[in-house]
N, C-alpha and C positions, 0 to 999 in steps of 0.2 A: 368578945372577939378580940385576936390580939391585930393590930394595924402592920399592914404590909413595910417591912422597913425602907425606908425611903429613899427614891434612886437619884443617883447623881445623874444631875444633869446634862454630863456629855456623856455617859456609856450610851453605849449602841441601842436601838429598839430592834428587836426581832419581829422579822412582817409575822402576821400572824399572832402575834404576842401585843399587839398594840402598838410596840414602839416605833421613833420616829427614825433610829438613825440605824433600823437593823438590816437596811442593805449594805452595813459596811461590815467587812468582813472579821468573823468572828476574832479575836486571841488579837488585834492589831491595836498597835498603840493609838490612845485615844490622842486625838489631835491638838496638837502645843507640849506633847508629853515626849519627857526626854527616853528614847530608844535604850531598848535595856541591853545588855551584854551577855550572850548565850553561848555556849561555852560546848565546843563539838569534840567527840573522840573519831580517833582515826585509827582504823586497825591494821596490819599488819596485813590481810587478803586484800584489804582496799588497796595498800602501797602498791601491791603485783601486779593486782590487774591495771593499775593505772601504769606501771611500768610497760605491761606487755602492748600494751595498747600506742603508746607512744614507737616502741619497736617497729607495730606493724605500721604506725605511720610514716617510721621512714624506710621502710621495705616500698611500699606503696611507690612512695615518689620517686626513690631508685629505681624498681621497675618499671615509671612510669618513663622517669628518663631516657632509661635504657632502650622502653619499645618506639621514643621517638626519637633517638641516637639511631637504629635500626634502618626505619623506614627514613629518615632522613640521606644514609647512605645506600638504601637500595634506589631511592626516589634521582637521588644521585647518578648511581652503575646506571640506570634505565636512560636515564636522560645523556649519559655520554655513549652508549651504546646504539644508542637511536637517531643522537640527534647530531652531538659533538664527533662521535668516528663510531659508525653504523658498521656491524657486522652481517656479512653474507649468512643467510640461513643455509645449514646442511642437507642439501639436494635428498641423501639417503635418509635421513633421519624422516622426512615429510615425505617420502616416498611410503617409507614401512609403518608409518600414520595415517596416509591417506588410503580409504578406502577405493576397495575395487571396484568400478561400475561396469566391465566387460567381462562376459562368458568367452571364455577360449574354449572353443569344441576340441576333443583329441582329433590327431589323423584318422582320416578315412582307412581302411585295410583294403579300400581298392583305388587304382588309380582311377584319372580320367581318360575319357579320348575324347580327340577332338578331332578335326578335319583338317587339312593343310594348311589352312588360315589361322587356326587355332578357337576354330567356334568350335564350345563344349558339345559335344556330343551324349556322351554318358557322364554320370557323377554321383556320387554317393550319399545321399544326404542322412541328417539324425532323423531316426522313427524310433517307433514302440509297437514291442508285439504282446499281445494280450495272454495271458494264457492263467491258470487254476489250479490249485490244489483242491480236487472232490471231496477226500477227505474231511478238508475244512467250511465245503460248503453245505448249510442248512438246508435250504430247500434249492434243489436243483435248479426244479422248476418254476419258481417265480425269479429264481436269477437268470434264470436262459430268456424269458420274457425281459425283465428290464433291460438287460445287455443289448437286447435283438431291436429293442425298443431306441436305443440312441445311437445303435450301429446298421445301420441299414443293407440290406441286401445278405445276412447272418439267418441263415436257419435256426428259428428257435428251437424247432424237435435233434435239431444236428448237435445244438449247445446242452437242449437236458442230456441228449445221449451222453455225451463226455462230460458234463459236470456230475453226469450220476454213477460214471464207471470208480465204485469206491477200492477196487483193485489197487487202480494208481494214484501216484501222489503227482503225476505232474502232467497238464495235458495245455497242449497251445488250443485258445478259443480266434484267435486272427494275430497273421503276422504284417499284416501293413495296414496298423492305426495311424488315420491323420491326427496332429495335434488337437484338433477340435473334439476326435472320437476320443482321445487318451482323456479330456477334460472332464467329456460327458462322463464317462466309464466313472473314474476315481470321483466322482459326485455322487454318483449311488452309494460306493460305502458297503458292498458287500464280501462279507469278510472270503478269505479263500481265494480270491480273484488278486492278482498282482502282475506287474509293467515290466518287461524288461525292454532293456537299452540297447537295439540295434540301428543297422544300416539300413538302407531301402536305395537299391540304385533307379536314378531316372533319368530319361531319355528325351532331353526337352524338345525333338525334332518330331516328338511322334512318330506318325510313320515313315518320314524322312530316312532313310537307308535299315530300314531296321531290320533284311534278311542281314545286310555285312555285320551290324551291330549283334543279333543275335540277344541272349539273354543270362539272367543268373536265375540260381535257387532263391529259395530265401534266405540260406547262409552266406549269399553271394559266392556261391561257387559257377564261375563259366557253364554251362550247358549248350551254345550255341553260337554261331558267326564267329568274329574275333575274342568275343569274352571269352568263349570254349577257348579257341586256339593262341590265345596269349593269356590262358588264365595262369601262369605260372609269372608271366612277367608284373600285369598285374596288379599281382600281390604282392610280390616281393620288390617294387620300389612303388607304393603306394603315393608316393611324393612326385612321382615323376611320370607327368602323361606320357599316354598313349599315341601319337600323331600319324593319324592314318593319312592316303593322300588324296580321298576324296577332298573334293568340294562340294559343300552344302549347297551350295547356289546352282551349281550345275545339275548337283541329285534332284533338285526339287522343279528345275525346267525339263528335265528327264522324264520323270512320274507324272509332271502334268502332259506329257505330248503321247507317253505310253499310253495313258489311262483313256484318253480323249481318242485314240486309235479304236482303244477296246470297247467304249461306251459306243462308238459311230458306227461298229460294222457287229455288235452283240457277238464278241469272241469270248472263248472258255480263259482267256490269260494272256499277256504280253509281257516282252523284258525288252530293257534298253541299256548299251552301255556306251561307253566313253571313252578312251584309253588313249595315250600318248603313245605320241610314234616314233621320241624321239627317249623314250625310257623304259614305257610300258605298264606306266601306274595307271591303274585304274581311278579317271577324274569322277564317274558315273554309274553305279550300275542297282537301279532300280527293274523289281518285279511285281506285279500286280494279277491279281488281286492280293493285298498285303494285311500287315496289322500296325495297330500302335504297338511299338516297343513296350511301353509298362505295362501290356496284356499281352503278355506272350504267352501267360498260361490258360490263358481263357481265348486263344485268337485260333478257329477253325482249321486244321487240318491241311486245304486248298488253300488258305491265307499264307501261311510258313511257309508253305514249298518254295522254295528259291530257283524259281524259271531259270535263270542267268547258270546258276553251278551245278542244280541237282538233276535238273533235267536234261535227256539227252535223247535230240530231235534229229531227223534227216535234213540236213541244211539245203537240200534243193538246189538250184542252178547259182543258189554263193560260191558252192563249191567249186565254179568251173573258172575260179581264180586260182585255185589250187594247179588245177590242169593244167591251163596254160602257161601258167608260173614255172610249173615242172617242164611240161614240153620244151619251153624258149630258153629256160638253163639250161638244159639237157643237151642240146646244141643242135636237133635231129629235125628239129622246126623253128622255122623262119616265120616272122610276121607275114608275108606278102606268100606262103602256101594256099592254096584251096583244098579244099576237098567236098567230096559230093554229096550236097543236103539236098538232091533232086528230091529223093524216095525214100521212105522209113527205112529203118534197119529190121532185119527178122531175122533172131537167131532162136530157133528149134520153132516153139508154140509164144516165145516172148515177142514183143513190139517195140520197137522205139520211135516216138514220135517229134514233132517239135509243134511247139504251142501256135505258133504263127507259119506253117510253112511256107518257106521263100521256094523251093526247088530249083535253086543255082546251085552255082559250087560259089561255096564261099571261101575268104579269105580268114585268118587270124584275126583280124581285128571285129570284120563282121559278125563273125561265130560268136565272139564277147557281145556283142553292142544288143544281137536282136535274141541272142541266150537261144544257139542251137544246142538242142541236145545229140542232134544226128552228128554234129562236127565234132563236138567234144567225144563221143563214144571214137568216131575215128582217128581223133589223136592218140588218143588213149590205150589205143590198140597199136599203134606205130610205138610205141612204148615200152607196153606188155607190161605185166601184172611184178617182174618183179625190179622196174624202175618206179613202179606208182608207190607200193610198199616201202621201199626206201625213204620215198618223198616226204609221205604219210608219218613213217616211224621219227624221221630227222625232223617233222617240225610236232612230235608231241601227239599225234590222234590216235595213238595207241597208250600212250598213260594217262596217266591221272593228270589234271594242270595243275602246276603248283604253284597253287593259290592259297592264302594261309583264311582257308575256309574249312570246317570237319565236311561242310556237306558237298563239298565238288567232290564229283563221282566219275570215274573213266569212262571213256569211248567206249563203244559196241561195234563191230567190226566181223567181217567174214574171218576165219581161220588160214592161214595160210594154204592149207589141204582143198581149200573149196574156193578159195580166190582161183577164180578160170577166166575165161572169154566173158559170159554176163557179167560177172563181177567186177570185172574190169572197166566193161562200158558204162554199168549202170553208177560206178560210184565215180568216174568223172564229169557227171551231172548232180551230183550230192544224191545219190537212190544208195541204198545199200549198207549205208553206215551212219553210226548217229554220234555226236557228241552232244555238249554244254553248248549255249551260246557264248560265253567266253574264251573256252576252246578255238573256237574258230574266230572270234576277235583276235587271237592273242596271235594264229598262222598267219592273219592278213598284214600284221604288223611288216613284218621284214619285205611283205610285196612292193607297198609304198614307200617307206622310208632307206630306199637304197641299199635292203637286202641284209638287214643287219636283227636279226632275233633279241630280245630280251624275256627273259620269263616278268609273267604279268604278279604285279603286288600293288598289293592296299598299303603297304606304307609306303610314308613319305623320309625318305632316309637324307633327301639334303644332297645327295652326288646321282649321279648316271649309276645303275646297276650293272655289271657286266653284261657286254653283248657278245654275239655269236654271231659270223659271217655264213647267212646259210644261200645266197644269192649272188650274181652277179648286179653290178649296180646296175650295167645296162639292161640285165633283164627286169629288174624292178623299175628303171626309167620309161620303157616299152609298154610295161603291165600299166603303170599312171597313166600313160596316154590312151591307152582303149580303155581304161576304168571312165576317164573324162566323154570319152564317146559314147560311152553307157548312156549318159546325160542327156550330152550335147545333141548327139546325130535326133536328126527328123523322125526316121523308126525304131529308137535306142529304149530299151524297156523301163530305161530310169530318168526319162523327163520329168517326173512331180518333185523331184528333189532337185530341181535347181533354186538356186538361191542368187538375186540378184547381188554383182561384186565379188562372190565367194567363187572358186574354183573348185567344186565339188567333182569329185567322182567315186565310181560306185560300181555294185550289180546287184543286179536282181536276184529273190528267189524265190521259189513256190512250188513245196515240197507236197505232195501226198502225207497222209497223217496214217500209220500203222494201228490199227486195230488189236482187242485184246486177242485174236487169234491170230497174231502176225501175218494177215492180208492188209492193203490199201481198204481203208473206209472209202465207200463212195460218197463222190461229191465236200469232201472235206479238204483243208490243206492248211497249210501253214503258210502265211506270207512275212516274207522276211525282206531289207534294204540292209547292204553294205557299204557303208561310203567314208572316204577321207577327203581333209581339206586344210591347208589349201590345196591342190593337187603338182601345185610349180616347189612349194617347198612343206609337204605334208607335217603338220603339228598332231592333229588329234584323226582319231579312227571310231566311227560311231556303228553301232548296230542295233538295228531293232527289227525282233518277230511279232508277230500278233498269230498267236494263235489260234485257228479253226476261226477265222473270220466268216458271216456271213453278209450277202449283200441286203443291207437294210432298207428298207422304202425309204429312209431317209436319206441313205449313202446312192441309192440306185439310178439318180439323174450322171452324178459323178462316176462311177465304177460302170455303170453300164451293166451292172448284173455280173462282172468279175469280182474275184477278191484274188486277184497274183500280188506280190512285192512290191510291180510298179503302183498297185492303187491304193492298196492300204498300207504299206511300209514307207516308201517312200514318199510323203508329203509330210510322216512324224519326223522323220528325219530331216529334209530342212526346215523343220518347225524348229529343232532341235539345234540345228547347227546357226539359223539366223539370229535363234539369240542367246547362245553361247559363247559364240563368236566375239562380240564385241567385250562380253563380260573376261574374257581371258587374251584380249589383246590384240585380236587381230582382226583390224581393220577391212570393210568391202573394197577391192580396187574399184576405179574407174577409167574412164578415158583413155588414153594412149599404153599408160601403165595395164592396163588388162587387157587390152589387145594383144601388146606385145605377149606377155605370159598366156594367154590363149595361144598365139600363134604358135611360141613353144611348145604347149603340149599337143600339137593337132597332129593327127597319125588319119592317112585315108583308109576311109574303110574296105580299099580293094587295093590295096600298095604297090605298086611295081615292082619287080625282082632288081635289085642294081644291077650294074652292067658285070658280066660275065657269072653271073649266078642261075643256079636254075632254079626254077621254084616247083614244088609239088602241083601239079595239079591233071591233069586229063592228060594221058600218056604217060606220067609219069607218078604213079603214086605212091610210091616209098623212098625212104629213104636209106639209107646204109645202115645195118643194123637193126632194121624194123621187125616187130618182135610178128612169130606166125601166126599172133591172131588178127595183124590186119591183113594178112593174107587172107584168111578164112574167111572175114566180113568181107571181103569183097569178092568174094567165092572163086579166089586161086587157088592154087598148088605154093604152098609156103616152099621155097629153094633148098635143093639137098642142101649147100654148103651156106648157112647162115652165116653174115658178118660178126663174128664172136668180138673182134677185135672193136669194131664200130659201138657197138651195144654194150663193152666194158667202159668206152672210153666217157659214154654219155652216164653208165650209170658212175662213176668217178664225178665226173660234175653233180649227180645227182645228189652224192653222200656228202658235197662240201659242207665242210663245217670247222671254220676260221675261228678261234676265240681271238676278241680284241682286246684281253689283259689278260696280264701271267695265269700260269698254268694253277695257280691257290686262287684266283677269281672267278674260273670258268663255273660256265651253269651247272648243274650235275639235277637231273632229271629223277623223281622218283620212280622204280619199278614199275613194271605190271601188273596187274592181277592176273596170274596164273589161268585166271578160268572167267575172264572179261572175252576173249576171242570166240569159246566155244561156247560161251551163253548165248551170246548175241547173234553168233553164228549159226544158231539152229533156229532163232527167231528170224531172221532176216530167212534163213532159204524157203524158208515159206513165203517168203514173199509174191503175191501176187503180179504179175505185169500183164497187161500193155504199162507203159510208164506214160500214161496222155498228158500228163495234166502237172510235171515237173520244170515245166518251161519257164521262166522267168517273169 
C-alpha cells in the first residue's frame, strides 16, 4: 500500500474529512501567509453600466431635491395664504360645489284663496295619480288584487275591469294617491302600472264655506262656487291669491248657530248670512246640511244645494220691510197713518188673515212690530201694483243677484199680466214671490244704512264698491226705528233676538212652504229673522231661515208648539250677532251711553200726526193718488177722476236711483231671464189661500 502523503500542518481540515481546521474557509490564505496578488479584468459592458448607474444616482437626488424645493415653496404659498395674509374664499365657486339639500316644488297652476285675513282657504298641493298600461300588464287580476290590497276603498272587480281592457294603452286606476298609497303601490313592482305628477286642491276648512268655495275636476278645472266663477283668474296668475271677503271666523259661528237651529227644531235645511251695510260684502254665508270641500264628488245631492243662492223661497212677513220702505219713500204714507186690522180681508174665495189678531187700527209702526198682514195688504193697495213693481225691479227681485256664484238663480214672480188686486196684497206680506235668501239680504241693505244700495260680493277689493242712492235717508232712519221696535216693544214678534248692549233690530218671518203642485203644504213653513246692528249706526245685516222647522219635545217647553221666525230664527240670530260682535269690533254699550242711543232710536207704536197734518185713518182713508184697488178692499167706488198727478209724483220717488260715483262706476245689473216671470207665474196662481199662517 502506498502511504497517504503527508499534510501540512496548517492546511485546513474539512469537517467530515477528519480535519481540525476545516471550518475555515476553503481557497483562504493559510494564517501567517503572505496574501497573494489576483489580478481582475474589467470589461468594457461593466464600464457602462457602472456609468449608467452613477447617472441615475444623480437624477435621483436632483429629483429628489427638486420635489423638496417644491413642497417647500407650496408649504410656503399655504402658510402666507392662510396664515401671513388669508384670502376670502369665492362665495360662487362653493356655491356651484356645494350640494343641494332642498326640493323646490314648481308653481302650483292654481292660485289660492284665502279669506279677508288671509287664512288659506283652498291650495293646491303635489299628488300622484295612478294609472296603467293593460297592455303591459300580466295578470290583470292578481294586480287589481295587490293594488286594492294597499289602496283601500278601490274596487278590485273595477281595477281587473280596466287593467284588462287590452283595447287601450292608457287607463287612470285613482287620481288622488296619498304619499303613503304612491309608496305602497311602487313597492309591488308590477310592471304596466306607472305615477304621474299632478295637483290635488285642498280645502283645509272642511266644511267651512264650502257651497262659496265650490270645487275642481281632477284636472283642476273650476266646476263650482268661486273655483267655477274665477276659474279663469285662477289660472292665469297662479302666483297671486284669491282674496274673497269672507271671514273664517264668522263663517264658522255662523254654521254653528244655523246647524244647532236645524238640529233643535228637526228641519229639512237652514242658511245664515252676514253682510256689511256699509259695502255689501258678504262676511258669512253658510248652508246646511253641507259637505267637506275635498268630497265634493262623493257629497249627496241635498248636501251641495246652496240654501243662501240656489234656492228660492217666499220670504214671509221679511218682506214687509220692503212694503213700508216703498210706502214711506213713496211719500203717500206717513208713520203715524192707521189703518183697519179690525177684520180679515176677503177678496173673491181668498182670506187674509193676521197671525195674532189685534182688531184696532193700527198705525205704521204697529203694523211693523206685531207683522200685520191685514195693514200691509192695505198699504199695498194705496200703492197699487204698478208702484210695488217698480220698487221690486229697482232693488233687483226681478234678476238674478249678482253675486259671482254660477249657482244663484233669479226670483220667481207673477207676470206683469196677472200682477192684480191679490197679487198685490199678498206679496206685501212676502206670499206670492220667491227669491234667494241673499236676494233679500242684499234689498235690506239700503233700508238700514241710510238708503244707499251696493250689489253684494265675495271679494274683498280693499275700497267701498259703488253705491246707488235708492232711498231717502229719512226713510231708512224711520225704517231702524220700527226694525228696533220689532225687538224692543212688549208684543213685538222679535224679542228672542235681543242681545244684551247690542242695538238689534229686525223682523220677523214665517212663510207657508209651496208644495210640488204649487198649493201651500199644510202645517209646514219656513221661519226666518232679519236683523241689523248696531241699529244707531248699522255695520253688519244678518239673516237666517230654518227651513220646514218642527216643534220638537225637546224645543216644545220654549216654542210652545210654534215654529214662526220669532222662535226658531230669532234666538240663532243673536246667538250670531253676540259673538260676532265683539270678534269684528264692536263693543256692547252700557249705561248712559245706551240709553242715550236707545232714546234715539224710539219711534211710539201709535205716533201722533204733528201739528197741521192729517194722518190716515177712520174718516179718512186715502190718500191722493191712491191707486183703485184700495178702493175696492174697502168696498168703494174708486173716483172717476183719479190723482194721476199724485200717483206720478210718488212713483218718481219710487224709481230714485242716485249713483254715488261717476257714470264708469255705476252698478249695471244683469238681465232677466226672459221666461223667470211666466214660469213662476203659473206656479204661484195656483196658489192656494186663506194665507193663515204668513204672520210673523
Amino acid at each position: 500500500m502506498t502511504a497517504p502523503p503527508p499534510r501540512d500542518s496548517l492546511s485546513p481540515r474539512v469537517p467530515g474529512r477528519g480535519g481540525r481546521d476545516a471550518a475555515r474557509r476553503a481557497g483562504a490564505p493559510e494564517r501567517g501567509a503572505v496574501p497573494r496578488m489576483e489580478h481582475v479584468r474589467v470589461t468594457s459592458p461593466d464600464l457602462a453600466r457602472r456609468a449608467a448607474i452613477g447617472v441615475l444616482h444623480s437624477r435621483l437626488a436632483a429629483g429628489f431635491a427638486g420635489f423638496v424645493l417644491i413642497y417647500l415653496l407650496l408649504a410656503a404659498r399655504v402658510v402666507y395664504v392662510t396664515v401671513v395674509h388669508p384670502v376670502p374664499p369665492d362665495k360662487a365657486a362653493i356655491a356651484a360645489q356645494t350640494p343641494s339639500t332642498t326640493v323646490v316644488l314648481p308653481p302650483p297652476a292654481r292660485a289660492e284663496i284665502t279669506d279677508r285675513n288671509g287664512e288659506i282657504l283652498a291650495v293646491s298641493l303635489p299628488a300622484a295619480a295612478l294609472y296603467a298600461n293593460p297592455k303591459q300588464v300580466e295578470d290583470p287580476g292578481v294586480a287589481a288584487r295587490e293594488i286594492a290590497a294597499v289602496i283601500p276603498g278601490l274596487d278590485p272587480g273595477f281595477l281587473e275591469a280596466r287593467l284588462a281592457d287590452r283595447s287601450r294603452d292608457f287607463v287612470y286606476l285613482d287620481r288622488k294617491l296619498t304619499a303613503s298609497q304612491e309608496l305602497a303601490v311602487n313597492r309591488l313592482g308590477i310592471p304596466g302600472v306607472y305615477f304621474e305628477n299632478t295637483e290635488r286642491r285642498h280645502y283645509p276648512e272642511g266644511n267651512l264655506a264650502a257651497h262659496i268655495l265650490g270645487g275642481v275636476t281632477p284636472d283642476q278645472r273650476g266646476i263650482a262656487g268661486v273655483e267655477d266663477w274665477f276659474n279663469k283668474r285662477l289660472t292665469s296668475a297662479p302666483g297671486k291669491p284669491l282674496r274673497l271677503s269672507i271671514d273664517i271666523g264668522a263663517e264658522g259661528i255662523v254654521r254653528q248657530a244655523i246647524w244647532q237651529a236645524m238640529s233643535d227644531y228637526d228641519a229639512k235645511g237652514a242658511c245664515g248670512i252676514v253682510i256689511s251695510a256699509r259695502t255689501g260684502r258678504v262676511l258669512a254665508m253658510a248652508s246646511v246640511p253641507d259637505y267637506n270641500a275635498d268630497d265634493l264628488g262623493s257629497a249627496p245631492a241635498d248636501a251641495r244645494f246652496n240654501r243662501c243662492v240656489s234656492g228660492d223661497y217666499e220670504p214671509g212677513s221679511v218682506f214687509k220691510l220692503q212694503t213700508l220702505s216703498m210706502a214711506i219713500n213713496s211719500g203717500m204714507i206717513q208713520p203715524w197713518d192707521r189703518f183697519n186690522t179690525t177684520h180679515p180681508l176677503h177678496v173673491g174665495r181668498f182670506t187674509v188673515t193676521d197671525f195674532e189678531p189685534a182688531h184696532i187700527w193700527m198705525a205704521v209702526p204697529h203694523i211693523l212690530a206685531v207683522s200685520s198682514n191685514i195693514g200691509a195688504s192695505r198699504i199695498a193697495t194705496i200703492l197699487g201694483p204698478q208702484i210695488q213693481r217698480a220698487w221690486l225691479r229697482k232693488l233687483g227681485f226681478f234678476r238674478r243677484p249678482p253675486i259671482q256664484l254660477p249657482e244663484a238663480t233669479p226670483p220667481m214672480y207673477h207676470p206683469k199680466s196677472s200682477w192684480k188686486l191679490l197679487t198685490t196684497m199678498t206679496v206685501s206680506f212676502g206670499n206670492g214671490i220667491a227669491m234667494s235668501p241673499l236676494q233679500l239680504i242684499s234689498a235690506v241693505v239700503p233700508v238700514v244704512n241710510g238708503g244707499i244700495w251696493y250689489p253684494p260680493t265675495l271679494l274683498d277689493h280693499g275700497k267701498r264698491s259703488a253705491g246707488v242712492r235708492v232711498m231717502s235717508e229719512r226713510t231708512s232712519l224711520i225704517m231702524r226705528k220700527m226694525m228696533r221696535n220689532v225687538v224692543t216693544a212688549p208684543d213685538g214678534t222679535g224679542v228672542y233676538a235681543r242681545v244684551p248692549g247690542y242695538l238689534v233690530g229686525g223682523k220677523t218671518g214665517t212663510a207657508q212652504v209651496v208644495g210640488p203642485n204649487g198649493r201651500y203644504l199644510q202645517h209646514l213653513n219656513n221661519a226666518s229673522f232679519m236683523a241689523a246692528f248696531p241699529m244707531n249706526d248699522p255695520r253688519y245685516v244678518v239673516y237666517v231661515v230654518v227651513l220646514q222647522p218642527h216643534a220638537t219635545k225637546q224645543m216644545l217647553p220654549f216654542c210652545h208648539g210654534f215654529t214662526t221666525g220669532g222662535y226658531v230664527a230669532a234666538p240663532a240670530v243673536a246667538q250670531i250677532i253676540s259673538r260676532i260682535g265683539p270678534m269684528l269690533g264692536i263693543m256692547p254699550l252700557s249705561g248712559q251711553t245706551l240709553a242715550e242711543a236707545q232714546a234715539a232710536l224710539s219711534i211710539p207704536l201709535d205716533p201722533p200726526a204733528p201739528p197741521g197734518r192729517l194722518a190716515l185713518g177712520p174718516g179718512h182713508l186715502f190718500p191722493p193718488g191712491a191707486s183703485k184697488y184700495a178702493y175696492i178692499l174697502a168696498h168703494q167706488t174708486p173716483p172717476a177722476n183719479m190723482d194721476v198727478a199724485a200717483h206720478d209724483q210718488a212713483l218718481a220717488r219710487t224709481e230714485m236711483w242716485q249713483p254715488l260715483a261717476p257714470a264708469a262706476q255705476t252698478v249695471s245689473l244683469p238681465p232677466a231671464p226672459a221666461s223667470s216671470a211666466h214660469t213662476l207665474g203659473h206656479r204661484i196662481m195656483n196658489i192656494a189661500l186663506p194665507v193663515t199662517r204668513a204672520g210673523g
